[in-house]
N, C-alpha and C positions, 0 to 999 in steps of 0.2 A: 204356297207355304214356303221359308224360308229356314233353313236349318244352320245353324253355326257350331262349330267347335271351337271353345275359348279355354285359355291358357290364363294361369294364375299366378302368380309368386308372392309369397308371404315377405312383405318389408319386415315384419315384426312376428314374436313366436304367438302363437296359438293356441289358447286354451281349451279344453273340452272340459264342459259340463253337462252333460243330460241325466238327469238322474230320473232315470226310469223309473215305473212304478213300486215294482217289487224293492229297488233299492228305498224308495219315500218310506214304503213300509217298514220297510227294516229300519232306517232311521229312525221311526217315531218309537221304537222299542225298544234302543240305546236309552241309556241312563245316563243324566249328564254328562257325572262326573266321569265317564266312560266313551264321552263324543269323542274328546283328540283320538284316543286310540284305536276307536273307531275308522276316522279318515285316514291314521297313518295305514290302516293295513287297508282300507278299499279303495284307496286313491283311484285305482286303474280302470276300477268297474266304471268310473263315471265317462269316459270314453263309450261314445258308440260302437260297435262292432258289425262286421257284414255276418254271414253265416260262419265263414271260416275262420272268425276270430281276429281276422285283421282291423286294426282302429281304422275306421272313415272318417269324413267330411260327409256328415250329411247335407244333402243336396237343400235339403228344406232350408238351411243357414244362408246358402248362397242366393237362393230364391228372394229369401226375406230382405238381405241386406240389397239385393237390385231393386223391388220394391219398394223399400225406404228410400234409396237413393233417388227414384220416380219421384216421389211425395217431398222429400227435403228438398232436391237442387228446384223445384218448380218447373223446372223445362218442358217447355208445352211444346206438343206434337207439331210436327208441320202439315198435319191432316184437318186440327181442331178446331172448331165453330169459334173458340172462345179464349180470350185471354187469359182464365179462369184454368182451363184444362191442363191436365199433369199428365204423364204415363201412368199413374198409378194403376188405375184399371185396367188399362193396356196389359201391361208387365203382370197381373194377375192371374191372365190369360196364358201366360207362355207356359212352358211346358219343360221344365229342367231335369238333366236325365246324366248319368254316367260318370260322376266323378274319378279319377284315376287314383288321386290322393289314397293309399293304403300302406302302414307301420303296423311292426307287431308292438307290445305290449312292451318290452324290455328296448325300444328305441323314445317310448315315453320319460319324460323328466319329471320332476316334481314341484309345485309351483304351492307353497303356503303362505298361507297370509290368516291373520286376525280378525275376525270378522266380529260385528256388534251380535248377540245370539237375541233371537227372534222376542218381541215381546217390545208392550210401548215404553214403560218404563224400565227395561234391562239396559244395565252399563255395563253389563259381561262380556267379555270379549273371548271368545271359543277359537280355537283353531282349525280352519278347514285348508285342506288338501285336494290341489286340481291335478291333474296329467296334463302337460303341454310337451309342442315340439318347438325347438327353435328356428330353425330352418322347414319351407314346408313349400310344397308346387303342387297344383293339380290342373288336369283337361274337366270338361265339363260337359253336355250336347246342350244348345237352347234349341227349340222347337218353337217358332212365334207361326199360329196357324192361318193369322190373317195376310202376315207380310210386310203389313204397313210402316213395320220400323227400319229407316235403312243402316247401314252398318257402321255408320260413322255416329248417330248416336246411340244406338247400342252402346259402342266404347266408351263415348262420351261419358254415358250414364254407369256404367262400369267402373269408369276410373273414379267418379265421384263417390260410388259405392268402395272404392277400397281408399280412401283418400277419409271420408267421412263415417262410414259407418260401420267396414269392417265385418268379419264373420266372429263366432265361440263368444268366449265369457271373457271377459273383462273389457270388452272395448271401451268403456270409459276413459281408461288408463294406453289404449292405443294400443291392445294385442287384436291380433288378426287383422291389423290391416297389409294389404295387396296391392301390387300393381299388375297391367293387364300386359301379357306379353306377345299375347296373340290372339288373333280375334279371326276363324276363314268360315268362309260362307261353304257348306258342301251341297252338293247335287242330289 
């Protein structure tokens, strides 16, 4: 087994959107004409929190965007039977644990934008309200149980992941993306 502690730095600010369940519900019991005002005052719930209240980086974001990275850059193993093979299922496997990333709630900004409101035929445009940070770093632990990955692509695949795919909401528009600033193997 292979354990690493990897380092993050956000090129670009980072959006948080989770809209947990109790919040979906409460949305769908807002009345239209009463959404903006809605997001102006709960912009902040849509931040994750740990127990204490503190906004995270959920881990499951960074998980996901290494996996994507796996499947898009195509970079096959140097293990693989097959021209064919990716890391994706590999990276599946690993085991992402301990982000350091934590803001309180009054170090969040406010990030609006216009959005189309849901439906095939609407040309409404509603306003929603995200929480982002501008500046943002986090550590992380990867746990790969089998080993097989060595630590140069790891990074590899890393930097592709914050180059191309990014973690939170908007990455179309190129928020949450990273580069890697440290990558150490521990014992």
């Amino acid at each position: 087994m292979k354990k690493y502690i990897i380092g993050l730095k956000g090129n670009s600010p980072l959006v948080f959107n989770t809209l947990q369940k109790e919040l979906q519900e409460e949305i769908k019991g807002v009345k239209k004409n009463e959404l903006s005002e809605w997001e102006q005052n709960n912009w902040k719930r849509k931040a994750e929190k740990d127990e204490q209240g503190n906004v995270i980086i959920p881990v499951r974001w960074i998980k996901a965007s290494f996996i994507n990275a796996c499947k898009h850059s195509r970079m096959v193993p140097h293990f693989a039977t097959s021209k064919k093979e990716t890391y994706t299922r590999y990276a599946e496997a690993l085991f992402f644990s301990d982000t350091s990333f934590k803001c309180s709630d009054n170090d969040l900004i406010i990030l609006e934008a216009y959005m189309g409101a849901q439906g095939a035929n609407s040309k409404t445009k509603v306003l929603k309200c995200y929480p982002q940070v501008k500046k943002w770093e986090t550590t992380f632990k990867v746990s790969d149980g089998i080993g097989r990955m060595t630590k140069e692509e790891m990074k590899e695949l890393f930097e592709f992941s914050g180059i191309m795919e990014g973690i939170g909401d908007f990455r179309k528009v190129n928020c949450g993306r990273f580069e890697v600033i440290s990558i150490k193997e521990i014992k």
